[in-house]
Each structure stands twice: as structure tokens, then as C-alpha cells.
C-alpha positions in Angstrom: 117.2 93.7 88.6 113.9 92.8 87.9 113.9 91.4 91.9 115.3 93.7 93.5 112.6 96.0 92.0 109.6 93.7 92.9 111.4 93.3 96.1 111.6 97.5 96.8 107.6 97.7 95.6 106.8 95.3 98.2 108.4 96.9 100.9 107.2 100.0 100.0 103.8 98.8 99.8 103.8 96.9 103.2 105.2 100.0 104.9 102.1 102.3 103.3 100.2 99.3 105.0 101.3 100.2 107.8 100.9 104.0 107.8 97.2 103.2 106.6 96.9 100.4 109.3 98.1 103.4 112.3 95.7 106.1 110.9 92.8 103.3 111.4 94.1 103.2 115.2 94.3 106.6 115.8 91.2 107.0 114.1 90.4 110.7 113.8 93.3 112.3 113.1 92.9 112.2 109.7 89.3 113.3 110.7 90.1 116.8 113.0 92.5 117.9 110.3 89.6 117.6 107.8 87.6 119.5 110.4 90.1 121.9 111.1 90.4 122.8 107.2 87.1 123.1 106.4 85.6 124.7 109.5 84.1 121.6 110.9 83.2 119.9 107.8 84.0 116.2 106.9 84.5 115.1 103.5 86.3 111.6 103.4 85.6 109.5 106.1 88.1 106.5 107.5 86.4 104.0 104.8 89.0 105.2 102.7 91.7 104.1 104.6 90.3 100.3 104.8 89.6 100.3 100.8 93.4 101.7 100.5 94.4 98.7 102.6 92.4 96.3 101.0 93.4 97.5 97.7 97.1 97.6 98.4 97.0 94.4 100.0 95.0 93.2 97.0 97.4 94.1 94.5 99.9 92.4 96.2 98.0 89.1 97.1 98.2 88.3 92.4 101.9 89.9 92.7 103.0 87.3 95.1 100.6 84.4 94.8 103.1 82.4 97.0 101.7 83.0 100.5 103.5 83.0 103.8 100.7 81.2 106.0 102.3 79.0 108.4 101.7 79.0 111.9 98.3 81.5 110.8 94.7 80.5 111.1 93.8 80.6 107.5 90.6 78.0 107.4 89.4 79.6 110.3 89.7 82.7 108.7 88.1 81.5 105.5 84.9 79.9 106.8 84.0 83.0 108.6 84.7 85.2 105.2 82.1 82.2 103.6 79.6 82.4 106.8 79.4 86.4 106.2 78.5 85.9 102.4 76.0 82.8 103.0 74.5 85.1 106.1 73.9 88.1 103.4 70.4 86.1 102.1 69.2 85.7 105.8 70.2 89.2 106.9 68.5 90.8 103.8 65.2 88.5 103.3 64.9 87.6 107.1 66.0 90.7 108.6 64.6 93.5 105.7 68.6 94.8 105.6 69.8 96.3 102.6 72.8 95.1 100.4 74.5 98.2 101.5 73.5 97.6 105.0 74.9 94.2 105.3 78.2 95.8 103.6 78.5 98.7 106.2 77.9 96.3 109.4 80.3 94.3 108.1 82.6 96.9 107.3 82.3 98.4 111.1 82.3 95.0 113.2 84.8 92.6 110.7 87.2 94.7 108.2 90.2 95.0 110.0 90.0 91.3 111.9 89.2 89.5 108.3 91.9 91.8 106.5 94.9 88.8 107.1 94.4 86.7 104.0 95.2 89.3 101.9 97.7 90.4 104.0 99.8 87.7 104.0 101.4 89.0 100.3 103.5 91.4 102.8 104.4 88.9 105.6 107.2 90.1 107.0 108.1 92.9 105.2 108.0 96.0 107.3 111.1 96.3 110.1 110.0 96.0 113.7 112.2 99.0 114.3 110.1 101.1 111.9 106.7 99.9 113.1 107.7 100.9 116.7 109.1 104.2 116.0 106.0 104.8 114.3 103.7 103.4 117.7 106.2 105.7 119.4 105.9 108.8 117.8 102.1 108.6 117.7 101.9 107.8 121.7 103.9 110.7 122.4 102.1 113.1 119.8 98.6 112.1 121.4 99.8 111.9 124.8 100.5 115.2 124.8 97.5 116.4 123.1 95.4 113.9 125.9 97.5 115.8 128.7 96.4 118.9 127.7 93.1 118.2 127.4 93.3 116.0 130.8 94.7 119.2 132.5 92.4 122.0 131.0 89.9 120.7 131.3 89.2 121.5 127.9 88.4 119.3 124.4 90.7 121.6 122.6 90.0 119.6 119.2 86.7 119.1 117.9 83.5 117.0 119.6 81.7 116.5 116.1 81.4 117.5 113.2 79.2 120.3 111.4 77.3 117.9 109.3 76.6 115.5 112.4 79.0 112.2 110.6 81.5 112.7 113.8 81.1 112.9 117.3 83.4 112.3 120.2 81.2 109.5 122.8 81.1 110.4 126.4 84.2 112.9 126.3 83.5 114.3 129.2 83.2 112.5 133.4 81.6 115.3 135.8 83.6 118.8 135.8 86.4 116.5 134.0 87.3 116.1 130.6 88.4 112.2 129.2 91.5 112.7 127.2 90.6 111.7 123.8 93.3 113.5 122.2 93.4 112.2 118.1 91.0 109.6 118.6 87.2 109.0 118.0 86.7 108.1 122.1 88.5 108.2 125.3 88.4 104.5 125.0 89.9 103.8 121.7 93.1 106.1 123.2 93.0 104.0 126.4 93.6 100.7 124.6 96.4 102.4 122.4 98.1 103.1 125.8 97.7 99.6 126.6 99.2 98.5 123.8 101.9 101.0 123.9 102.5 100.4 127.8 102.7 96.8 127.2 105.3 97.4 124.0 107.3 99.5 126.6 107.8 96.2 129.0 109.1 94.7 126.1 112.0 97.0 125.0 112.9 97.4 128.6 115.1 94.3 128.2 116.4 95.6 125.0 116.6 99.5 125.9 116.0 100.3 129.9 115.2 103.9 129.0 113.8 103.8 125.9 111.5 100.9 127.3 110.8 102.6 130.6 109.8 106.3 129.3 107.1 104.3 126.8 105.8 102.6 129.7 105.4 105.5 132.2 104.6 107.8 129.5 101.5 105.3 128.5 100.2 104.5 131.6 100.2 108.5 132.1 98.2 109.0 128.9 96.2 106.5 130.0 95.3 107.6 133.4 93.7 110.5 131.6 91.8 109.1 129.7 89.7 108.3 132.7 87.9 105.5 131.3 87.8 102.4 133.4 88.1 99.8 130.7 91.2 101.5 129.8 92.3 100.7 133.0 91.5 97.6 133.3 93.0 96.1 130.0 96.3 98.6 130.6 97.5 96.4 133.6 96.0 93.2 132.1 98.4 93.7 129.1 101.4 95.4 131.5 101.1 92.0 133.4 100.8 90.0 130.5 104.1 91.7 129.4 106.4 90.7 132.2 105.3 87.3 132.0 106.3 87.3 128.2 109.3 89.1 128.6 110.5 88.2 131.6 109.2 84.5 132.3 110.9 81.3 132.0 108.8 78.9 131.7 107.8 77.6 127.6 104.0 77.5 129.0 104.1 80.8 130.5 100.7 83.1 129.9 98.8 80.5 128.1 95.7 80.7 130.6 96.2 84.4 131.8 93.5 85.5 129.0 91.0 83.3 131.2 92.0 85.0 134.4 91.4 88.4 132.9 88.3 87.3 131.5 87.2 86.6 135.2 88.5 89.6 136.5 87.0 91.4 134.1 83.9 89.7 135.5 84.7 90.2 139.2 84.3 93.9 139.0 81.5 93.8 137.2 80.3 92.2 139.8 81.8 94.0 142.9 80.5 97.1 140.6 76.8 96.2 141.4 77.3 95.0 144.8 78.9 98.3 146.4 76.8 100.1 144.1 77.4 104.4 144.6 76.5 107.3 142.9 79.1 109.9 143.8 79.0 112.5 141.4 83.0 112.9 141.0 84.9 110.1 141.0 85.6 106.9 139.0 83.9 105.0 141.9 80.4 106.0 140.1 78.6 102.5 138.9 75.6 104.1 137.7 76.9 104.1 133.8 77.6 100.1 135.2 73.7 100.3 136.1 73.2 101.1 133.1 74.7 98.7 131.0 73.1 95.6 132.6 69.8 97.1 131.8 71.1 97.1 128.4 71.9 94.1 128.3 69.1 92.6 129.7 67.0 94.5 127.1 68.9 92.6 124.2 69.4 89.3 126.0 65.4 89.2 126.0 65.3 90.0 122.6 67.2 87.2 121.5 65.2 85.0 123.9 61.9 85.6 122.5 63.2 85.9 118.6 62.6 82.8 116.3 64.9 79.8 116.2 66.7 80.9 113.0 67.5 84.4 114.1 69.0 82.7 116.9 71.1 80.7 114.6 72.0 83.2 112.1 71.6 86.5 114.1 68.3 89.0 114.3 71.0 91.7 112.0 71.0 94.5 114.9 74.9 96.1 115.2 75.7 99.4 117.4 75.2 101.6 114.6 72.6 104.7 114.7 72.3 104.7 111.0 71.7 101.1 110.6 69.9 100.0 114.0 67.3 103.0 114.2 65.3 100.8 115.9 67.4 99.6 118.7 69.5 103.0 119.3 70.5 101.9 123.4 74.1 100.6 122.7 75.2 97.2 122.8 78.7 96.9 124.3 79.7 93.8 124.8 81.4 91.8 122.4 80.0 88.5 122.1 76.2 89.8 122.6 77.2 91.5 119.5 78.1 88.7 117.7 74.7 87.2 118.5 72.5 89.9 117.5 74.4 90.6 114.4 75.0 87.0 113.0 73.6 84.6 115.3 75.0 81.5 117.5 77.1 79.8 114.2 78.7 83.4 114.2 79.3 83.9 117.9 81.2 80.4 117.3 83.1 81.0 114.2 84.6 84.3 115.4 85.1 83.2 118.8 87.3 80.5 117.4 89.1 82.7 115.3 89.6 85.4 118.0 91.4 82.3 120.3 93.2 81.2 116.6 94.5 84.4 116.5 95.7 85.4 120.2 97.3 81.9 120.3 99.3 82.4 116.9 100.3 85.9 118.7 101.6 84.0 122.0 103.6 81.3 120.1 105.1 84.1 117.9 106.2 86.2 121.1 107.7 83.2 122.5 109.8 81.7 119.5 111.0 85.9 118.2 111.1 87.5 121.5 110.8 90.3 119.5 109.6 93.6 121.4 106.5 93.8 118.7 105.1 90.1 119.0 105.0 90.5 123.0 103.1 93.8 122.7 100.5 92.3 120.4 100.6 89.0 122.2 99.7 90.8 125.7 97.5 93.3 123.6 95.1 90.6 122.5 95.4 88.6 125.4 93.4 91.8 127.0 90.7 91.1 124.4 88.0 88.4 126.3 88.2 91.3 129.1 87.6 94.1 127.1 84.9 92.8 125.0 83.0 92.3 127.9 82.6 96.2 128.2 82.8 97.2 124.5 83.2 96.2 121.0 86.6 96.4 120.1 87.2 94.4 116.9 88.4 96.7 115.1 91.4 98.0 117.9 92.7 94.5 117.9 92.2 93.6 114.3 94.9 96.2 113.5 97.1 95.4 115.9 96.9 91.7 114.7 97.5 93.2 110.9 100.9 94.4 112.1 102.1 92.1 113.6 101.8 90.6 110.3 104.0 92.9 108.1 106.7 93.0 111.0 109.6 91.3 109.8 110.8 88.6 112.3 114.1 87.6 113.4 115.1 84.1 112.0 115.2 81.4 114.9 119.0 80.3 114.3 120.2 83.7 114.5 118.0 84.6 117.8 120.0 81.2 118.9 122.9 82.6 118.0 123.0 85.6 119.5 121.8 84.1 122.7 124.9 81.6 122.6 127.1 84.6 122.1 126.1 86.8 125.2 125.9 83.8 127.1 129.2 83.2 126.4 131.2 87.0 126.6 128.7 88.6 128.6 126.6 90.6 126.5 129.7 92.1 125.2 129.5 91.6 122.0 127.3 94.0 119.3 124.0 92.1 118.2 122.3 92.5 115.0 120.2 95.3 114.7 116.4 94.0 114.2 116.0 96.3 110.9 119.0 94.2 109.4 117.8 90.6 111.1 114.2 91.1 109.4 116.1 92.1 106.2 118.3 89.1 106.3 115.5 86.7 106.2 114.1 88.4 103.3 116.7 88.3 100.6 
């Protein structure tokens, strides 16, 4: 009795996980009810949600002290929890940062991709089916929302907030408006499509419809968005998503993150070269402009700063409250990582970025499951995007998931493989709610 009951609480607790884990995606939601309640006003912010997590996760890291971590990138994981507290003296003596500072630029750059330790007390227990219906219901909910804002030309929800904590970034592109629908920036909704679109590839074997109305539905939503990045990662992780779902080959995908990186590069490139300033299309490179002076600004910086900033980072993150100093905005992943914690931190977090995708990749390719590929292709998107933006926090959530998602155990994959090979497909498979279920008891 006593088992089944620790068994139910730990179910129960993964699957609050998750809810938590979604609201951090679609992360102002929670936010434009607040706002919509109080007349503008915000009084909790999304903090909340990662202390919940941590918490919950927390509580079930001394309930279940027997970890799940095979296969996962735990050292890796550990050293750069151990480089962000020995950093904390540099970054506060070297840098003049506050205690609460340090905490908060941590918080906004590292929570969610650091959150796996503790998250491995809920390995696996969370169905896939559950976790998609809930991706599901939340594409459709905000694509509609996006659509109507994409088609009005109206924001419809709120910008920002009374009290000036919230504000929607660049929400609108000319006469246009981005969709942005439940979500802090047309971007953040963008890379939700692409995750969504890619999870639609994936069912399409299982469910044709199903699979096919997520995909068209997401690259819809997406579309109106009107943000380029989203674009751009969108068919990386589409593409990505065939070749997991539909490929052959054991090695399949394994340097495609590479050849988005350089694409990602090429139109940078091809950007500045046919450089235009039309004043209505996506064919504008002047924000492009833009961003390389930025760049350049910061790349200087680091240039002429001391030795040991350079090593352990000169403390500067995209933050208005925190970086008064330096308020042009970063965007770009790994100069990030280098103005915040330095070259060792660039390094450490780079390797666990790889450590993380590649765990993904060999998950999607031993499960098949519909989940794993989406994630997989999600994160393979993420040397591409991070040219263009910071988006640790996107991905670190998506990686979280994938974690609680009960998968299907290899022999009975094997199985049913052997079966339809064998009748034709003809016989019923096991439902992915009662494989994942199976392998817990």
C-alpha cells in the first residue's frame, strides 16, 4: 500500500512538473490573466513558477534518493552548478555585483538548463501521451490567439504592464503586428511552433491527421509571428524531424546541428551583402545592421577588459535592471556566455549544451517515441538560434520534459516491431500511456 501511494505522489508530482514546466514556455499567460484581473497590474511574477519546480523537484530528489541518470550528462552538469558558485566571489568582488544580482542573472540565463539533477527523482514518470496533449492544446489555444492578432492587426492582450515589470519586445514589424499571442515575444511563440511543428512530423507516422494538422497548424502560427529566427529554426527542426522519423540510417542527423549552425551563418551573411531597407517586408536587414554593431560594441569590450574578466566573465547579462550600464542588447548566445561568466564558462556550458542535444538524439533513436524526436530536432535548432538570441531558457524546458516522459521499454518497441512486420500492421499496439506505465511498476 504504502508503494502504490509513494508511487501515485510521484506521478502526481511529475505531472505538476510539467504543468509548471509549460507555463514557463508560454511564459505570460499566467502574466495577462494577472493583468487582466487587476487592470494591468502584476503581482507574482514567473519566479514563482521556477521556485515551485525546484521545490517539487526538491522534495522528490530525498523521497527517491535512487536516481535514474544513465545515458544523462550529470558531471557535466555538476561542474557548471560548482563553476557558478566558485564565479559568485569574482562576480561580486571583481565585478561590484550584488549577492542578489548574481542570483537573478543566474536565475534568467541558467534555471531551467541546470534544473535536471533534481529532476531526475521523476524520470520517467509523466505519459508521453499526456505531455503532448498538453503541447497540443496550448499550440492550438495560442495559435488562435496569434491569428487574430496576425490578422487584426491588433495586440488584443496586453503590451506591458501598469507598473512597467512586463513589456511585450518588438511586437510590432511596420503597419504589421508579430503574433505574440500568450507569450512574452513573438520569438519565444515562434520557437514553440518549432517545437510543436517538429512534434507534428513525429506523430505523422503514428497518426497521419493528428500529426499533419499539428504541423500545418504550427507552421501557420509561426508564419505570423513574423519573426525571422522563428523561421529559420522552424524548418531547421521540420527537417531535422524527417530525418529522425523517417531515416534509416543509425548515424542519421548527427552533424545536421553543424549544418544549421552554418546556415544560420550564411544568412547572416547574405543579410549584409544584399543589404535593403524596404520599409514593409521581412527582406528589411537594417535590425541585422544593427545587431553587428552590437556586437562589435561587446566584442571590443571583452578585447580591451583584463585577463581575468576574460577568464571568468566581465558579469554583464541582457537584463535592464542588472546591466544599467550596458542597456544595447546582447543577443547572441555564446557572446553571452562570455560577458557573463567568462571563457571557462563559455566552455563548460557549451559542453553541456552538445551533452545534452546528444543525449536527446540517442534517446529519439533507441524510443522512437513522438516526444524524444521533437526535443531531439528542437535542440538540434539550438547552435542556430543562439546565434540570434538567447534562448536557454526555451530549450532548458523542453530538455526538462523530455525527462519526466515516460519511455517505451526497448524489448517491447522490439516487439512490436516484430509483430507488424510480421501481420502487417494488423495487429493493436500498446498504447504509449500503458508502455510508459509498464516500465514503472
Amino acid at each position: 500500500m504504502n508503494d502504490l501511494l509513494n508511487l501515485s505522489f510521484r506521478r502526481l508530482a511529475a505531472f505538476l512538473v510539467v504543468v509548471l514546466l509549460f507555463l514557463l514556455i508560454v511564459d505570460a499567460a499566467v502574466l495577462q490573466l494577472q493583468m487582466y484581473l487587476t487592470g494591468g497590474n502584476i503581482l507574482v511574477g514567473n519566479f514563482i513558477f521556477k521556485i515551485a519546480v525546484l521545490a517539487i523537484a526538491g522534495l522528490g530528489f530525498f523521497i527517491y534518493p535512487k536516481l535514474q541518470h544513465t545515458g544523462l550528462p550529470v558531471l557535466t552538469w555538476l561542474l557548471c552548478i560548482a563553476y557558478l558558485v566558485g564565479d559568485m566571489p569574482h562576480l561580486m568582488s571583481g565585478r561590484g555585483m550584488t549577492l542578489v544580482d548574481v542570483l537573478q542573472s543566474y536565475n534568467a540565463y541558467y534555471a531551467l538548463v541546470l534544473i535536471g539533477p533534481v529532476l531526475l527523482a521523476f524520470r520517467g514518470a509523466v505519459s508521453e501521451r499526456a505531455i503532448i496533449r498538453c503541447a497540443m492544446f496550448l499550440l492550438y489555444l495560442c495559435a488562435i490567439i496569434g491569428l487574430a492578432q496576425y490578422l487584426t492587426r491588433q495586440p488584443l492582450l496586453f503590451t506591458d504592464s501598469s507598473d512597467g515589470a512586463f513589456h511585450i519586445n518588438s511586437w510590432t514589424f511596420f503597419d504589421n503586428v508579430r503574433a505574440f499571442s500568450l507569450f512574452s515575444s513573438s520569438m519565444n511563440f515562434g520557437l514553440f511552433c518549432a517545437f510543436t511543428g517538429a512534434l507534428g512530423v513525429a506523430l505523422y507516422r503514428q497518426n497521419p491527421k493528428k500529426g499533419g494538422l499539428l504541423a500545418v497548424v504550427s507552421a501557420i502560427a509561426c508564419y505570423a509571428t513574423l519573426t525571422r529566427l522563428s523561421y529559420l529554426v522552424f524548418a531547421c527542426a521540420f527537417s531535422y524531424a524527417l530525418v529522425l522519423t523517417f531515416g534509416k540510417k543509425a548515424g542519421r542527423g548527427l552533424w545536421y546541428p553543424l549544418l544549421y549552425f552554418v546556415l544560420g551563418i550564411s544568412t547572416m551573411f547574405v543579410g549584409l551583402i544584399s543589404f535593403t531597407a524596404e520599409e514593409s517586408n521581412l527582406q528589411d536587414t537594417g535590425s541585422l545592421i544593427m545587431r553587428v554593431g552590437q556586437w562589435g560594441f561587446y566584442a571590443e569590450l571583452i578585447l580591451q577588459s583584463s585577463a581575468t574578466d576574460k577568464v571568468f566573465g566581465l558579469g554583464i547579462v541582457q537584463n535592464e535592471k542588472l546591466s544599467a550600464d550596458f542597456p544595447m542588447l546582447i543577443d547572441c548566445a555564446p557572446l553571452a556566455l562570455v560577458l557573463h561568466l567568462g571563457i571557462v564558462g563559455l566552455m563548460l556550458f557549451g559542453a553541456l549544451l552538445v551533452q545534452m542535444w546528444l543525449y536527446l538524439r540517442r534517446e529519439a533513436l533507441d524510443s522512437r517515441q513522438p516526444l524524444a524526436i521533437a526535443a531531439a530536432s528542437f535542440w538540434a535548432t539550438l547552435a542556430c538560434a543562439g546565434i540570434f538570441n538567447i534562448v536557454f531558457s526555451s530549450f532548458g524546458a523542453i530538455f526538462a520534459l523530455a525527462i519526466l516522459c515516460a519511455h517505451k521499454n526497448k524489448a517491447i518497441i522490439h516487439h512490436q516491431e516484430k509483430r507488424r512486420s510480421s501481420d502487417g500492421g494488423g495487429l493493436k499496439r500498446l498504447l504509449p500511456d500503458h508502455v510508459g506505465t509498464l516500465k514503472q511498476t
